[in-house]
N, C-alpha and C positions, 0 to 999 in steps of 0.2 A: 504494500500500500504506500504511495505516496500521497504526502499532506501538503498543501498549499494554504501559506497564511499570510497573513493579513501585517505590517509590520508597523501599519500609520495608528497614533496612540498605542492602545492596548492591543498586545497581539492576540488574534482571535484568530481561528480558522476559517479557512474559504470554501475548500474542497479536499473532496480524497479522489484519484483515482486509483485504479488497480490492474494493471495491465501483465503482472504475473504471479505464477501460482507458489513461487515459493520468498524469500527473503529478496528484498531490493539491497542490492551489495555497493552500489554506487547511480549518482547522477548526474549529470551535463547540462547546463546550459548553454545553448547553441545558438544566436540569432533569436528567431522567433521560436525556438523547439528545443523539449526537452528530451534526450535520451537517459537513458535507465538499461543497467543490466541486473541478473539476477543467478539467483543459486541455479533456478531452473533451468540454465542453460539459455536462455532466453536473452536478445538486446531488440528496447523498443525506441522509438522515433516517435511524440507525438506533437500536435500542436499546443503551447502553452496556453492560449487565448479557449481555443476551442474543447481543447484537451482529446481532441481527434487524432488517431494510431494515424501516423503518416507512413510507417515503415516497422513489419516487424518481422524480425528474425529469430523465429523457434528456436530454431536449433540449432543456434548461432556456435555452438561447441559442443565436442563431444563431452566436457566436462564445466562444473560451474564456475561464471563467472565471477569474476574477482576486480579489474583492472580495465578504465575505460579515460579514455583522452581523445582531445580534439589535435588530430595530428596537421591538417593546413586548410583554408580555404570555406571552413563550414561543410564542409563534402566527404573529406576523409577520415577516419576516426580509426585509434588501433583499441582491441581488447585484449584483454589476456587472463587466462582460465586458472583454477588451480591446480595446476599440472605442469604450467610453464609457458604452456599454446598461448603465441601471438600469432591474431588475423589483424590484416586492414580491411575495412571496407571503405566504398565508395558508394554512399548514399542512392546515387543513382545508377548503382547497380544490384542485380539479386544476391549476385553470390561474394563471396569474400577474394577483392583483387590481391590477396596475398595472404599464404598460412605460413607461420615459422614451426617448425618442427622444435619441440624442447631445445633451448640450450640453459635452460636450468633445471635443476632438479628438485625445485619445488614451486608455490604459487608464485604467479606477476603480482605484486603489491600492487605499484605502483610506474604512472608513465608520467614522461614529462619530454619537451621539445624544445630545440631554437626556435630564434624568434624567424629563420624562414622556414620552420617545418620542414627540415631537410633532412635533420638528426634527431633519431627519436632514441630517448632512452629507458630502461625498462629494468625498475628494481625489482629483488624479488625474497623471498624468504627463504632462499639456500643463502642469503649473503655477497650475492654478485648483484652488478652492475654492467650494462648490456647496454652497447651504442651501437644503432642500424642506422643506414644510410636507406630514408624509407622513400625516396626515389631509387633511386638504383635496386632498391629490397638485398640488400646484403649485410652482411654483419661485420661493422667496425673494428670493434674490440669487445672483450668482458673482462672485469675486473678480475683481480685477485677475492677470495672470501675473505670478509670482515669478520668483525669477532660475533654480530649477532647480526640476525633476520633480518635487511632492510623493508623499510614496512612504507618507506614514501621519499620522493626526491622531486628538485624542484632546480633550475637553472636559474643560476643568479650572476651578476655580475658581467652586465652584456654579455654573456655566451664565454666566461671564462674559469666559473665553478658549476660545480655541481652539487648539492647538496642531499645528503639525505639519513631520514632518523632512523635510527634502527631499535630493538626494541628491548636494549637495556639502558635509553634515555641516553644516547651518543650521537650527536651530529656528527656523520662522518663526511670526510669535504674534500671531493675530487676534481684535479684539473685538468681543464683541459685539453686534451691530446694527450695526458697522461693516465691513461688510464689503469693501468696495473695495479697501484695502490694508493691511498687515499694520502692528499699532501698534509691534512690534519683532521684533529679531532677535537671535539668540543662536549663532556660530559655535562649532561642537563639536568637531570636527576635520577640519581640511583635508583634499578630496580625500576622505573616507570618509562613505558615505551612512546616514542614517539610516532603518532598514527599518520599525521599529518604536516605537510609546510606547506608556505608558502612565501614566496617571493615577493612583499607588501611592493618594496622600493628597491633599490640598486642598492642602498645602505641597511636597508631593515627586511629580515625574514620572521618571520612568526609561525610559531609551532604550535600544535594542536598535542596534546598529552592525555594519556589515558587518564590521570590524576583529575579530570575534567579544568585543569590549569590550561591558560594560554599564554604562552612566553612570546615575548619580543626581543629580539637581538639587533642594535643599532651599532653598527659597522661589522662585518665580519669577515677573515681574524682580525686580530681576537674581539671581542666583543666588548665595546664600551661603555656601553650603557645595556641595562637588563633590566625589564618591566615583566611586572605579573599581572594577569588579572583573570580570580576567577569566575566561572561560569555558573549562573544557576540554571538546571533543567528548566524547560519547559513543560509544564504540563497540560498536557491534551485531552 
């Protein structure tokens, strides 16, 4: 089920829709559409406005989704399953313009791109780090394994780090063309995994923590300033 709220005043609900039958694992905002994958195997395409299935793909994998980014143009998009399985698709096509056969040996966390969607990268919970050149469809490089599961990564610094948390609370920080192992590290807190970042500014990324904490980092390395603030649930 996905929720749709309301953010002006008090947040209140708009809508649910429900476009697959098991756990919604991630969502996209796209232009005017939202994409949605799921455990089911399932990636949908609908319109935000109307909430109308523009595009849906069953059986978009032979196993469940995990891993879903806008790779360039509004048109193209990678997923990746838990198993390791990256496809592209092309929106306006039926079938997937490109499968990657495993080169990891466990789930795609997480993807992230340059800013010409030329290099897509692809962490994953065996502890690697995977650069495709998603024109050409080929494989750049893979990391070295890290000490834990990357769980999410994020390109910062005009296309010259790479970022990503892994899930015993370590920013691990890779550059780039270097990719074999990570140029540093930046412990966030012990024991709590980092699920999420993002790349706010060129100087600030922000991390999303299981702790329901959400850290800010203002320059990084090393990090000059460090803000907390935390989150109360929502109740629906």
């Amino acid at each position: 089920e996905i929720i749709f709220l309301s953010l002006q005043d008090d947040i209140s609900k708009l809508d649910t829709i429900q476009h697959h039958t098991d756990s919604c694992r991630r969502i996209l905002f796209s232009g005017t559409s939202l994409l949605s994958i799921s455990s089911d195997r399932s990636f949908v395409v609908c319109d935000i406005e109307t909430r109308k299935v523009q595009n849906k793909y069953a059986d978009a994998h032979d196993n469940p989704l995990y891993a879903l980014c806008e790779v360039r143009d509004g048109k193209v998009f990678a997923t990746g399953d838990d198993e390791g399985v990256i496809k592209l698709w092309d929106l306006r096509k039926e079938d997937p313009i490109l499968m990657i056969q495993p080169e990891h040996d466990n789930f795609i966390s997480s993807f992230s791109v340059d800013s010409t969607g030329s290099t897509l990268l692809a962490a994953s919970g065996d502890g690697r780090l995977s650069v495709w050149n998603s024109r050409q469809r080929k494989l750049i490089a893979r990391s070295d394994e890290c000490d834990s599961e990357l769980l999410t990564c994020d390109v910062v610094r005009a296309n010259s780090k790479v970022i990503c948390g892994d899930g015993e609370g370590v920013v691990n920080i890779f550059t780039w063309d270097n990719w074999g192992d990570i140029s540093d590290r930046i412990p966030v807190q012990e024991e709590v995994s980092i699920d999420s970042v993002l790349c706010y500014s060129e100087d600030v990324i922000v991390l999303g923590c299981m702790d329901g904490v959400i850290r800010a980092y203002l320059s990084l390395p090393p990090p000059l300033l460090y803000l907390t603030l935390e989150i109360t649930p929502i109740i629906l």
